[in-house]
C-alpha positions as CSV (number, residue, x, y, z in Angstrom):
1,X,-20.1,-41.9,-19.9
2,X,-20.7,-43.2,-16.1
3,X,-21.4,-40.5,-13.1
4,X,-18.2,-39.3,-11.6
5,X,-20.2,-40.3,-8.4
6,X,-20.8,-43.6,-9.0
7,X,-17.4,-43.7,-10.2
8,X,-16.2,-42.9,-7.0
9,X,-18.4,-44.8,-5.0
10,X,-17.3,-48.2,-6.8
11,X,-13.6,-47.2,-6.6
12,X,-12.8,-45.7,-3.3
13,X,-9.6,-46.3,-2.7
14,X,-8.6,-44.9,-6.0
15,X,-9.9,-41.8,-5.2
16,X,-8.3,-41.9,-1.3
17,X,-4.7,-42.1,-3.8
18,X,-6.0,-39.2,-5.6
19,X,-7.1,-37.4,-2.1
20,X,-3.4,-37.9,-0.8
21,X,-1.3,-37.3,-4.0
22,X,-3.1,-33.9,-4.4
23,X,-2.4,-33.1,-0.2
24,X,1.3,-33.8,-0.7
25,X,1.9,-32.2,-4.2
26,X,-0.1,-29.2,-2.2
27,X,2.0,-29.1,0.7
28,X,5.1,-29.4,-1.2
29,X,3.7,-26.6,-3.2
30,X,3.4,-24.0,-0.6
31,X,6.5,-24.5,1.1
32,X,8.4,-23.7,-2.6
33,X,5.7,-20.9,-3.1
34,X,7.9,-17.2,-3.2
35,X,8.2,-14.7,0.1
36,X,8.5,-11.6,-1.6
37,X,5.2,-11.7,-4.0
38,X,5.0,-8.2,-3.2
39,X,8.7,-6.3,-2.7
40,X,9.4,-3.5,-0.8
41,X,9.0,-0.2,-1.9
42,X,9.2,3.5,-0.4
43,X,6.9,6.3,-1.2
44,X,8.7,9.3,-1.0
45,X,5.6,11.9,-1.9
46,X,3.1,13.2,1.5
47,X,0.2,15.3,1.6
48,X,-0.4,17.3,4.5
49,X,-3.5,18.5,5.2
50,X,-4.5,21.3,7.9
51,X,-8.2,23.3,8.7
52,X,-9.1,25.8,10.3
53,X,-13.0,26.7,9.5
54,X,-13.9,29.9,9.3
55,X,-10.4,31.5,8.1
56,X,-9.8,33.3,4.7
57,X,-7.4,32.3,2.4
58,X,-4.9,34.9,3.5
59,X,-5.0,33.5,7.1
60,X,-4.5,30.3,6.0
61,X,-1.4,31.1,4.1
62,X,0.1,33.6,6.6
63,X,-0.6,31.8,10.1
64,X,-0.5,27.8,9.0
65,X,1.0,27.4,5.6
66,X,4.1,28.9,5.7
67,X,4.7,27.9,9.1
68,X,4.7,24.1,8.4
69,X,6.3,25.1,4.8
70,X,8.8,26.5,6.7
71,X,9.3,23.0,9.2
72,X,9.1,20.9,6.4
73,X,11.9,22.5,4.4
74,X,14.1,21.0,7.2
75,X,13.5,17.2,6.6
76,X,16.6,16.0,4.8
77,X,16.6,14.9,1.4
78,X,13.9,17.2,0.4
79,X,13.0,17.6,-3.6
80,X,10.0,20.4,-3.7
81,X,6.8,21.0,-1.8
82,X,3.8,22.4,-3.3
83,X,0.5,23.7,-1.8
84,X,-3.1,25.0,-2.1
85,X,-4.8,27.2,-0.2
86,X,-7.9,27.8,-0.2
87,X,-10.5,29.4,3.0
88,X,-10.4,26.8,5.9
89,X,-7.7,24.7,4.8
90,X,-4.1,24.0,3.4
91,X,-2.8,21.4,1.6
92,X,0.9,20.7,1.1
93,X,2.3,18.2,-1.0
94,X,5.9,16.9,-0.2
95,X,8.2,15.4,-2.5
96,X,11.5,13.5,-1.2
97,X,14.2,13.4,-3.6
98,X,14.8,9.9,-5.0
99,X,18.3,9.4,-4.3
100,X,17.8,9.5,-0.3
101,X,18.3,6.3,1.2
102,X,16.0,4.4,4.1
C-alpha cells in the first residue's frame, strides 16, 4: 500500500475534486441542518432564597418567610410552595401549576 501523501502529491488535482465536493456537500449540509435542536420549554418550579445572619429560626419564619409566602401566593397559576427555615435563612420553593399558559 503507497503513502496517502505521496498519493496526494502525484495526484493533485484529484484531491482539489475531493477538496470541493466535500465544501459543497458541507454547505448544502448546514443550510438543511434543523433550527430547533433544542425546543422550547418552561420551568414552572423557583427557589427563593433570603438571609439574614444572625436571626433565629423563629425570626426568620415570622419577619421574612411568611411575608414573601404571603406575596407569592398572589402570582396566578400557583400549584404549592414549600419552605425551610432554618437560623439566617429561608428557602421557599415555588411550584406553578402545569396547565398555566406563557
Amino acid at each position: 500500500m503507497k503513502n496517502l501523501t505521496e498519493v496526494s502529491l502525484k495526484n493533485k488535482s484529484l484531491v482539489w475534486y475531493f477538496i470541493f465536493v466535500f465544501a459543497i456537500g458541507g454547505i448544502f449540509s448546514y443550510f438543511q441542518l434543523g433550527r430547533m435542536e433544542d425546543p422550547k420549554f418552561t420551568i414552572r418550579e423557583m427557589i427563593v432564597v433570603a438571609y439574614w445572619p444572625g436571626s433565629s429560626a423563629y425570626e426568620m419564619q415570622d419577619l421574612v418567610t411568611d411575608k414573601i409566602e404571603k406575596k407569592l401566593q398572589d402570582i396566578p397559576g400557583l400549584d404549592h410552595l414549600r419552605s425551610e427555615t432554618r437560623p439566617g435563612r429561608t428557602t421557599i420553593y415555588v411550584a406553578l401549576k402545569d396547565t398555566l399558559n406563557t
